[in-house]
TORKE-915899 format. One record per residue (C-alpha): residue number from 1; residue in one letter; x, y, z. Coordinates in steps of 0.5 Angstrom, whole numbers. Layout:
BEGIN
{seq->NUM, type->A, px->X, py->Y, pz->Z}
...
END
This chain:
BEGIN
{seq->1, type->X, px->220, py->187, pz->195}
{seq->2, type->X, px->221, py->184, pz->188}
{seq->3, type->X, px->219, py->186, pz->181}
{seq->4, type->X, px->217, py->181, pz->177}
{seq->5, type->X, px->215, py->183, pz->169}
{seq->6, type->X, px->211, py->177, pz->166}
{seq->7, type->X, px->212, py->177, pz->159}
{seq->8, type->X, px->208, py->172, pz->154}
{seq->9, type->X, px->213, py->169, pz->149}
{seq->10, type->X, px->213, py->171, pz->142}
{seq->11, type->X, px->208, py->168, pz->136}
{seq->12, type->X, px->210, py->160, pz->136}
{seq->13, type->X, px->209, py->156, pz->129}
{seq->14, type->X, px->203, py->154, pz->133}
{seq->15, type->X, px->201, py->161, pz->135}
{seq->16, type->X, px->201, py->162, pz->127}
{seq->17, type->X, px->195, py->157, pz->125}
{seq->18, type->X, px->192, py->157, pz->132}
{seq->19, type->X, px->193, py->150, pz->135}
{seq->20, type->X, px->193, py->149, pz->143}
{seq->21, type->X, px->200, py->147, pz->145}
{seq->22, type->X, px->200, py->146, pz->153}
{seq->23, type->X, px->207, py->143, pz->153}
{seq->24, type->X, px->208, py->142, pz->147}
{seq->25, type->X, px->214, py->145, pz->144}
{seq->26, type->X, px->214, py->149, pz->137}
{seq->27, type->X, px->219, py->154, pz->135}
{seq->28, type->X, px->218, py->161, pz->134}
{seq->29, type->X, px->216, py->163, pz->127}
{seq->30, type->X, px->220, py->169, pz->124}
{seq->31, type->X, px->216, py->174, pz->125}
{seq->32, type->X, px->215, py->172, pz->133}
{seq->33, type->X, px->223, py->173, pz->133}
{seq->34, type->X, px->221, py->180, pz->130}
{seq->35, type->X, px->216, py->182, pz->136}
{seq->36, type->X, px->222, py->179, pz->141}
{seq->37, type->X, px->227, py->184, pz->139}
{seq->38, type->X, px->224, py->190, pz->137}
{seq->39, type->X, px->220, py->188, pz->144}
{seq->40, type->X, px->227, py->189, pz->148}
{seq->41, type->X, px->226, py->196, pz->146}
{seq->42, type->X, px->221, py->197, pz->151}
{seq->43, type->X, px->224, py->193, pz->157}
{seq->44, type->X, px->227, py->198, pz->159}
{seq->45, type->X, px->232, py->195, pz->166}
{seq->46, type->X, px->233, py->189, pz->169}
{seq->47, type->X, px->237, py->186, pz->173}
{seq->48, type->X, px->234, py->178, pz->171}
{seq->49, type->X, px->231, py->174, pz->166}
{seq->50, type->X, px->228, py->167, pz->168}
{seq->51, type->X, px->225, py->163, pz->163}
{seq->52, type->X, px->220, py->157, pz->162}
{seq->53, type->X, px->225, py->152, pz->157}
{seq->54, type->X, px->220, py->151, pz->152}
{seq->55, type->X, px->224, py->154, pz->146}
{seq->56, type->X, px->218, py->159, pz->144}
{seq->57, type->X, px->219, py->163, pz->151}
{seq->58, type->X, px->227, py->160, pz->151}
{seq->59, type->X, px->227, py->163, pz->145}
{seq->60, type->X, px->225, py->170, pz->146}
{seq->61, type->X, px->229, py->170, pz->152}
{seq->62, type->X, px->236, py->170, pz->147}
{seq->63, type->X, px->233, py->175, pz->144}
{seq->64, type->X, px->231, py->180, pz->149}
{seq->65, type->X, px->237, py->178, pz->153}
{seq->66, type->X, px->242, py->179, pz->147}
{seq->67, type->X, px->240, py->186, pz->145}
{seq->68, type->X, px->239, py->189, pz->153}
{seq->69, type->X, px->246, py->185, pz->154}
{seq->70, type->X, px->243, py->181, pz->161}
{seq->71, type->X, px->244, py->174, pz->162}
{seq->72, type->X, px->245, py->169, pz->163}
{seq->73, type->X, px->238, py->166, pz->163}
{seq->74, type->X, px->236, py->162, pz->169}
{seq->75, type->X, px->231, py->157, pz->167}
{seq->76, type->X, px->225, py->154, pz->172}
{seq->77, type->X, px->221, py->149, pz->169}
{seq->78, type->X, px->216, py->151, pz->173}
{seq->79, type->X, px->214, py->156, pz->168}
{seq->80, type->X, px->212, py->152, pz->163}
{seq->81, type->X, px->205, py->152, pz->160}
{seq->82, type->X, px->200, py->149, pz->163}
{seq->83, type->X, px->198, py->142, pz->161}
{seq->84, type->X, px->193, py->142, pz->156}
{seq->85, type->X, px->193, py->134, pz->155}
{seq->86, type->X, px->189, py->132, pz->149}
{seq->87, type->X, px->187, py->138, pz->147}
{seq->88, type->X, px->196, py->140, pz->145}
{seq->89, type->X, px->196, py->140, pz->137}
{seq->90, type->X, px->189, py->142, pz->135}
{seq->91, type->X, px->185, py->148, pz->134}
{seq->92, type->X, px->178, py->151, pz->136}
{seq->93, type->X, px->175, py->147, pz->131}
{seq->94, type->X, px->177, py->141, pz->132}
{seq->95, type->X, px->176, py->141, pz->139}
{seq->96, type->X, px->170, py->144, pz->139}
{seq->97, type->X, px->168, py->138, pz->135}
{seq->98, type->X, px->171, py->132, pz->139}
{seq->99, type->X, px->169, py->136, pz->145}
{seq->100, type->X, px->162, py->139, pz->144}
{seq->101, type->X, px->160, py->145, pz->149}
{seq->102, type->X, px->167, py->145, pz->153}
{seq->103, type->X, px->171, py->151, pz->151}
{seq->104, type->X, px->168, py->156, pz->154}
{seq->105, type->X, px->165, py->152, pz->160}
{seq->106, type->X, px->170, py->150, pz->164}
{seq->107, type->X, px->170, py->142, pz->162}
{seq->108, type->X, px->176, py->140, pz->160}
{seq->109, type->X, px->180, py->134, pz->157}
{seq->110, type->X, px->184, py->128, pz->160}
{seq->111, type->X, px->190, py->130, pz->162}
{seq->112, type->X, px->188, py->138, pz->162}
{seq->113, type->X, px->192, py->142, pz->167}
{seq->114, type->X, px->187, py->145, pz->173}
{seq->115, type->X, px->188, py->152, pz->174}
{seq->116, type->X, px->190, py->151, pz->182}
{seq->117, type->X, px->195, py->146, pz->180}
{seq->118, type->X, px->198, py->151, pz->174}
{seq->119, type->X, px->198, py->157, pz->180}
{seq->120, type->X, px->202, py->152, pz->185}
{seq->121, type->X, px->207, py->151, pz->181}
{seq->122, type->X, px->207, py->158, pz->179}
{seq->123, type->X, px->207, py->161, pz->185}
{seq->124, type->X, px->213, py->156, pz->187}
{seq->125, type->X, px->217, py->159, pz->181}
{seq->126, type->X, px->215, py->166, pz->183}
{seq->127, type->X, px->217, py->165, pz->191}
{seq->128, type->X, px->224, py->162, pz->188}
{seq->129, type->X, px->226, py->168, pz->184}
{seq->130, type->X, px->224, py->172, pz->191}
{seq->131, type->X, px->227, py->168, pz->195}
{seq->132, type->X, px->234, py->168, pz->191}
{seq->133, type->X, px->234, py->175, pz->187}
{seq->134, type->X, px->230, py->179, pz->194}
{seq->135, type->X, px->229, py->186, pz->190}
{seq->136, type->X, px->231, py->185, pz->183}
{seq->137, type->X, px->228, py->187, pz->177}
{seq->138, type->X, px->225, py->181, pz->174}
{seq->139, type->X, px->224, py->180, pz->166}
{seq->140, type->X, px->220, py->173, pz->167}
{seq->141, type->X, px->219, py->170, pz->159}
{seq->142, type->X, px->213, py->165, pz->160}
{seq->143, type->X, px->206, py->164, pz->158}
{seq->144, type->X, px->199, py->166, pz->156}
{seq->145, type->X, px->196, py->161, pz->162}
{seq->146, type->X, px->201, py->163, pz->167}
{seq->147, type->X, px->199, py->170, pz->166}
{seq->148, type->X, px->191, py->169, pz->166}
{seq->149, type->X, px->192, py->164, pz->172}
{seq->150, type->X, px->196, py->169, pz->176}
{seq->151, type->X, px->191, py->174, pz->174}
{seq->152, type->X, px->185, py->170, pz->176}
{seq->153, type->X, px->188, py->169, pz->182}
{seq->154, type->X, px->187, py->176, pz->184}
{seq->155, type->X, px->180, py->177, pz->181}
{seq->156, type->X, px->181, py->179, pz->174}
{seq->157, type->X, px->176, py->177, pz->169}
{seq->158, type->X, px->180, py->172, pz->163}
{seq->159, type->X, px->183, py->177, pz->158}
{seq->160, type->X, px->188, py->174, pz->152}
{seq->161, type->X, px->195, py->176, pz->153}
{seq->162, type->X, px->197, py->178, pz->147}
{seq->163, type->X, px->205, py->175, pz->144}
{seq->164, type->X, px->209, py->180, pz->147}
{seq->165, type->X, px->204, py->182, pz->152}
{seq->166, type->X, px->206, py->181, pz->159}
{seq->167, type->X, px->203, py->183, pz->167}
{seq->168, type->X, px->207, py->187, pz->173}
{seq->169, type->X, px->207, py->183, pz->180}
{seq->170, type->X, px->211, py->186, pz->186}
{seq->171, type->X, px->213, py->181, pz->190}
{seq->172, type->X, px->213, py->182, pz->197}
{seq->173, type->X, px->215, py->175, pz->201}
{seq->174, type->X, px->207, py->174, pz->203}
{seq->175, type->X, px->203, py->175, pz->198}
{seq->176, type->X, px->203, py->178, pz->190}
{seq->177, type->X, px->201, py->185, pz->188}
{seq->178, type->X, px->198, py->185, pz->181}
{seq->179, type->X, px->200, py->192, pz->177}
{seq->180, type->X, px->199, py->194, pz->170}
{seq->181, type->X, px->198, py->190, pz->164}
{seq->182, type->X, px->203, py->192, pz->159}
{seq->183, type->X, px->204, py->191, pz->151}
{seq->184, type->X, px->211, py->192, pz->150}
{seq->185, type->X, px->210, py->191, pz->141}
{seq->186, type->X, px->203, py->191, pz->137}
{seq->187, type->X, px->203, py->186, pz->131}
{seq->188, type->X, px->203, py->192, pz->126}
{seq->189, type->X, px->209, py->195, pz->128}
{seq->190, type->X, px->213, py->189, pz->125}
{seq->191, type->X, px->214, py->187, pz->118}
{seq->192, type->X, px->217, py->181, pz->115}
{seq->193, type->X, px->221, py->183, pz->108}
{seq->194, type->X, px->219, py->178, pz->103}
{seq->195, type->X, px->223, py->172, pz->101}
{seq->196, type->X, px->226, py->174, pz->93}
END
């Protein structure tokens, strides 16, 4: 039995104006590197931190790992973002108006990653950890998509994960156990100093 914490990244530069980034890769904003350490507080003990390499979530797995003294990180690539093909970069409205009627109709663009192709993939990252760290505790920095597909999967209604919110999942070999959905910082918790 493994347990595995799935914590979405801290708030990117993309995060902030509200732009889709799939597998784009922009970085942390200041205040995402805030969330990031006053969210290692709350962690609690691990034995293990795996992370998408995007940098947002590569990122926010330095800080945590830095201040809780776990590492080295380990790396799966399969816990990347889902591909959210020529929608990456763009904001509700500009899709809503490229692409009338999709958000909310399960109608996706070309180059969009399925939801049963994002779950194989997570699930093999999943089963990896398993297999080579068989009953650790596990800090996983990834995604909002990884973490709602995971959710779906176990007849969960699609929930936004916040920044720095996260789902436990007890792995148990055959299957995944969904636990609690946790929030380990809220946004008006932080704040950023003005610059002088």
């Amino acid at each position: 039995m493994t347990r595995l914490l799935l914590v979405r990244h801290g708030q990117s530069e993309w995060n902030a104006v509200g732009r889709w980034q799939g597998k784009a890769d922009p970085a942390l904003t200041d205040f995402g590197r805030q969330q990031a350490f006053h969210a290692a507080q709350r962690i609690g003990s691990v034995d293990l931190i795996v992370a998408s390499p995007l940098i947002r979530a590569f990122e926010t797995a330095q800080i945590i790992s830095s201040q809780i003294g776990v590492g080295p990180i380990v790396v799966d690539a399969d816990l990347m973002e889902r591909d959210a093909g020529e929608w990456e970069g763009l904001t509700r409205a500009e899709i809503e108006s490229e692409w009338p009627g999709y958000l909310g109709h399960d109608k996706w663009p070309p180059g969009y990653e399925l939801h049963d192709e994002l779950l194989v993939r997570t699930r093999a990252a999943l089963d990896r950890i398993h297999d080579e760290y068989k009953g650790a505790d596990v800090l996983v920095l990834t995604h909002g998509g990884v973490i709602g597909t995971l959710e779906v999967q176990h007849s969960e209604q699609w929930q936004r994960m916040p920044n720095l919110g996260g789902r436990v999942f007890t792995h148990h070999g055959d299957r995944l156990e969904l636990g609690e959905r946790v929030v380990l910082v809220e946004d008006d918790e932080i704040t950023i100093p003005d610059q002088i």
